[in-house]
NUGU-918615 format. One record per atom (N, C-alpha, C): x, y, z. Coordinates in steps of 0.001 Angstrom, whole numbers, plus 500000, padded with zeros to 6 digits. Atoms other than C-alpha are relative to their C-alpha. Layout:
BEGIN
XYZ
...
//
This chain:
BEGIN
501068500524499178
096104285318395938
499135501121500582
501280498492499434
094925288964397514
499016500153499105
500723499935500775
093237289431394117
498649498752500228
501245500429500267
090891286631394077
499500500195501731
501001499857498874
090076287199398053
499581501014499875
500911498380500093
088819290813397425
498848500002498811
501315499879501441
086790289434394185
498760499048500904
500926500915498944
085313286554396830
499356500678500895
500781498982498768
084527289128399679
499041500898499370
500546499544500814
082915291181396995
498252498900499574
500741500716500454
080875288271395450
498709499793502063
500713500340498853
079885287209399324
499088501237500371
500916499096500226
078356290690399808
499014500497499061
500997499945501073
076352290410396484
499195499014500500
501006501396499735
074831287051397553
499540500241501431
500438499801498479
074141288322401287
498977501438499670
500819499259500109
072681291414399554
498745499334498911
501185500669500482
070457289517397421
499314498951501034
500796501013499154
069466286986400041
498950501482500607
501154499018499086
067884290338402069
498981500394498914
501284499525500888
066149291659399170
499040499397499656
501442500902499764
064270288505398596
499649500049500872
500593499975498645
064013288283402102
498645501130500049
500977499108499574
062147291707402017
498592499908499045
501054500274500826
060147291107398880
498867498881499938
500516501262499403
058921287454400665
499059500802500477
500564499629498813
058021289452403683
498613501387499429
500459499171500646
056515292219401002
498369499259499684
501100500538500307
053986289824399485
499149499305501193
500783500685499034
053360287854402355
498676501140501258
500621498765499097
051988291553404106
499080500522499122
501289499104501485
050019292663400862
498786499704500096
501460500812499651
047291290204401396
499359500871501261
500737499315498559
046581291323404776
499792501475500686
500945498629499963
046942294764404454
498534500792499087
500427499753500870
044792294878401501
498235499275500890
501155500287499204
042048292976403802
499642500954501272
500352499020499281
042495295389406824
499568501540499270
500923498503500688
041925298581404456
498497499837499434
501527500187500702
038785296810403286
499036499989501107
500690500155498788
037365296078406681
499920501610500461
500336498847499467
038215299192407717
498900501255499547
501189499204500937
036389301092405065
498798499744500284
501220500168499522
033657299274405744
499292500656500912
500224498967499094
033428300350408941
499645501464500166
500447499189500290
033602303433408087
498494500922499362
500962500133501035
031174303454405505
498984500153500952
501599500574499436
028538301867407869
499793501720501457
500040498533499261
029309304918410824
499808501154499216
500725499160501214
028775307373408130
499096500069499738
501937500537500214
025571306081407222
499415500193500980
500455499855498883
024706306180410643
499406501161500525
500121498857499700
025292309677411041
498889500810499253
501332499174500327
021579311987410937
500504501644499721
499499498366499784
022082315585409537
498787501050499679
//
């Protein structure tokens, strides 16, 4: 019986480490969008203060 509880405690730490990794790869895509919109805004910004500047 020790044998299959050390193959079960095993398995339970594969399926608790795959639950996080989706977890992070969820949380991955769900952040892509919106950083990919703040680097655009920001550029902008940039862009336009740049332009601004007389030399």
């Amino acid at each position: 019986m020790k044998k299959f509880r050390k193959g079960q405690s095993t398995l339970e730490y594969v399926i608790i480490l795959a639950a996080v990794i989706g977890a992070i790869i969820a949380v991955a895509v769900l952040i892509k969008g919106n950083l990919n919109t703040s680097y655009t805004t920001l550029g902008t910004k940039m862009e336009n203060k740049v332009g601004e500047v007389n030399f």
